[in-house]
C-alpha positions as CSV (number, residue, x, y, z in Angstrom):
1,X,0.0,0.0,0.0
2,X,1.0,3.6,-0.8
3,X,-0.3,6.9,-0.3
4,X,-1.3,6.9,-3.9
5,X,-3.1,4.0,-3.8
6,X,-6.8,4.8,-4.3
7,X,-9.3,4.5,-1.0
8,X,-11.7,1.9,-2.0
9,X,-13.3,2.1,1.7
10,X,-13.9,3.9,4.5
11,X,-15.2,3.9,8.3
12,X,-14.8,4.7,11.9
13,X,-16.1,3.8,15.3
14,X,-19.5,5.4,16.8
15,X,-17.3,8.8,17.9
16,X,-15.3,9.2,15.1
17,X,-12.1,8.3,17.5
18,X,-10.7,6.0,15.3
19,X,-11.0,5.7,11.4
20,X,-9.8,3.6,8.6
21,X,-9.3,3.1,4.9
22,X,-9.4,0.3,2.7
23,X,-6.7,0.6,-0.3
24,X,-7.7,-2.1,-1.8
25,X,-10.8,-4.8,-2.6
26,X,-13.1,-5.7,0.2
27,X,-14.5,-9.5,0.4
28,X,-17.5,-9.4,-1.3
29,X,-19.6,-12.3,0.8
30,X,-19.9,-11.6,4.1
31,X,-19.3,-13.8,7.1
32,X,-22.4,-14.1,9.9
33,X,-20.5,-15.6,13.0
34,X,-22.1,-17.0,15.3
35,X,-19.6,-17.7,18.1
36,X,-20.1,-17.0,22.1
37,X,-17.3,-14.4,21.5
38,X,-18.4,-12.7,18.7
39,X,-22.2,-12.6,20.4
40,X,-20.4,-11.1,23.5
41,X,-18.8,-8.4,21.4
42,X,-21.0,-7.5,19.2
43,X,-24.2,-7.7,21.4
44,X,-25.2,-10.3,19.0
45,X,-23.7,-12.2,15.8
46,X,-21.0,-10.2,14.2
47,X,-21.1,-9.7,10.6
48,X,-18.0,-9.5,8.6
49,X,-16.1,-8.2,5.3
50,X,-12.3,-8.8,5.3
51,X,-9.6,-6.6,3.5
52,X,-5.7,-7.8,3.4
53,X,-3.7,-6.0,6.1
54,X,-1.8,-4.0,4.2
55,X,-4.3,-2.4,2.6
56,X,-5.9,-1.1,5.8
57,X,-4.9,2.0,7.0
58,X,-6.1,2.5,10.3
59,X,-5.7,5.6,12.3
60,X,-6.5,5.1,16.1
61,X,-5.8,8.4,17.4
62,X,-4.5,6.5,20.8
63,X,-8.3,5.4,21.1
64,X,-8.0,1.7,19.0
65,X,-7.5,-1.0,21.5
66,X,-6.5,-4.7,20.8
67,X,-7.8,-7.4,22.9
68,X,-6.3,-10.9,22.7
69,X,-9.8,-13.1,23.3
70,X,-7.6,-16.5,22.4
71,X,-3.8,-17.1,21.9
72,X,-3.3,-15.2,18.8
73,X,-6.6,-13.7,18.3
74,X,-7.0,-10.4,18.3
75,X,-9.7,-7.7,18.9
76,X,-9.7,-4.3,18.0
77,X,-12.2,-1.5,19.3
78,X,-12.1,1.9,20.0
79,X,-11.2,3.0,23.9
80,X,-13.7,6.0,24.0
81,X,-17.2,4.5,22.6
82,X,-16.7,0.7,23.1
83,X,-17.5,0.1,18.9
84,X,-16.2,-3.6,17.7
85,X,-14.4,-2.8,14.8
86,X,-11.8,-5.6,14.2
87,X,-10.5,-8.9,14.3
88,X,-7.4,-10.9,13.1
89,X,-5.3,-13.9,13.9
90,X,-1.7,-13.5,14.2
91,X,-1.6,-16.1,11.1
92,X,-4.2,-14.6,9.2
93,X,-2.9,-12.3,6.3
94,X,-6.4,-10.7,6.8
95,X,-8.3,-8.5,9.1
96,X,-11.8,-8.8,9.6
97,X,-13.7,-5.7,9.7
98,X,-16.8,-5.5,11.2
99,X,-19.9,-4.5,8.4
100,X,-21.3,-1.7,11.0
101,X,-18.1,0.2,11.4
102,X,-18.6,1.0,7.4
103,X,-19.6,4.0,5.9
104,X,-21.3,2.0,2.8
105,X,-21.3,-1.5,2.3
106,X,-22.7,-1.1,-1.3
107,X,-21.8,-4.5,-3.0
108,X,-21.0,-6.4,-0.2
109,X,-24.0,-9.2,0.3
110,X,-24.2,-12.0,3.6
111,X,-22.6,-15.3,1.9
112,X,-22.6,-17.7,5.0
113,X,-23.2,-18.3,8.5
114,X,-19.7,-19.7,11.1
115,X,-20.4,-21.1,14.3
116,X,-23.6,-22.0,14.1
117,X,-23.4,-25.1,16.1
118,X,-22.2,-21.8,18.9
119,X,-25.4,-19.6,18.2
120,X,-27.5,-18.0,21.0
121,X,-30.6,-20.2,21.5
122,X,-32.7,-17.0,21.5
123,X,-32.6,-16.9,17.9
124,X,-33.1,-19.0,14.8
125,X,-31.0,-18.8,11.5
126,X,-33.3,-18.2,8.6
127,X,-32.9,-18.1,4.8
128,X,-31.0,-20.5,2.8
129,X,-27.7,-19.5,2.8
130,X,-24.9,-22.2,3.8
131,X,-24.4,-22.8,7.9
132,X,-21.2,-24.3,8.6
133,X,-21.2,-25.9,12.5
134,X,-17.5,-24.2,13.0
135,X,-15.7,-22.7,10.8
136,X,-16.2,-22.3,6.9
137,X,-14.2,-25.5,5.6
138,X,-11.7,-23.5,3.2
139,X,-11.0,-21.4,6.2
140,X,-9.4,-24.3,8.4
């Protein structure tokens, strides 16, 4: 990534504390997970693009936190209005950004459901789009 490289994306936390651009292609299909950890973050199942790490430009302003919720996992969030925003793997040539933290998610379209066999048995999965118990089998 370089400075000249076009912004393809765009988004910040609730506050505006931390921002970030995307120099490059988002994923397309969109990840519903349905772990307990992403339920605890999110307040519910968190939804997902992706975007290679070095085409994110992230500017935290000393408000982005990381959280490690498992050895090498990692969660980002902003420090001053608590918005989920991230998540990577220390092996992962990826980061995950979370579809709320956007500020358009034209194109982008839900693709599958992770986790499921982890969901919150307040809800039911509808729809007919492919429910993987763990983790999407290409991913693993």
């Amino acid at each position: 990534m370089s400075a000249n490289d076009p912004v393809l994306a765009r988004g910040r936390c609730l506050c505006g504390a931390v921002t970030y651009a995307v120099h490059g292609k988002l994923r397309e299909q969109l990840s519903v997970c349905h772990c307990h950890m992403c339920r605890r973050q999110h307040g519910g199942p968190g939804i997902y693009t992706s975007a290679p790490k070095a085409d994110v430009e992230i500017d935290g302003g000393g408000a982005l936190r990381w959280y490690e919720s498992s050895p090498g996992i990692k969660r980002g969030f902003c420090a001053a209005c608590g918005s989920s925003l991230f998540w990577t793997a220390d092996n992962y040539a990826n980061i995950d950004i979370a579809l709320g933290s956007l500020d358009s998610a034209a194109g982008l379209a839900l693709s599958h459901h992770i986790f499921v066999a982890h969901k919150g048995d307040y809800y039911e999965i509808a729809g007919d789009l492919p429910k993987y118990p763990d983790n999407r089998p290409e991913a693993t």
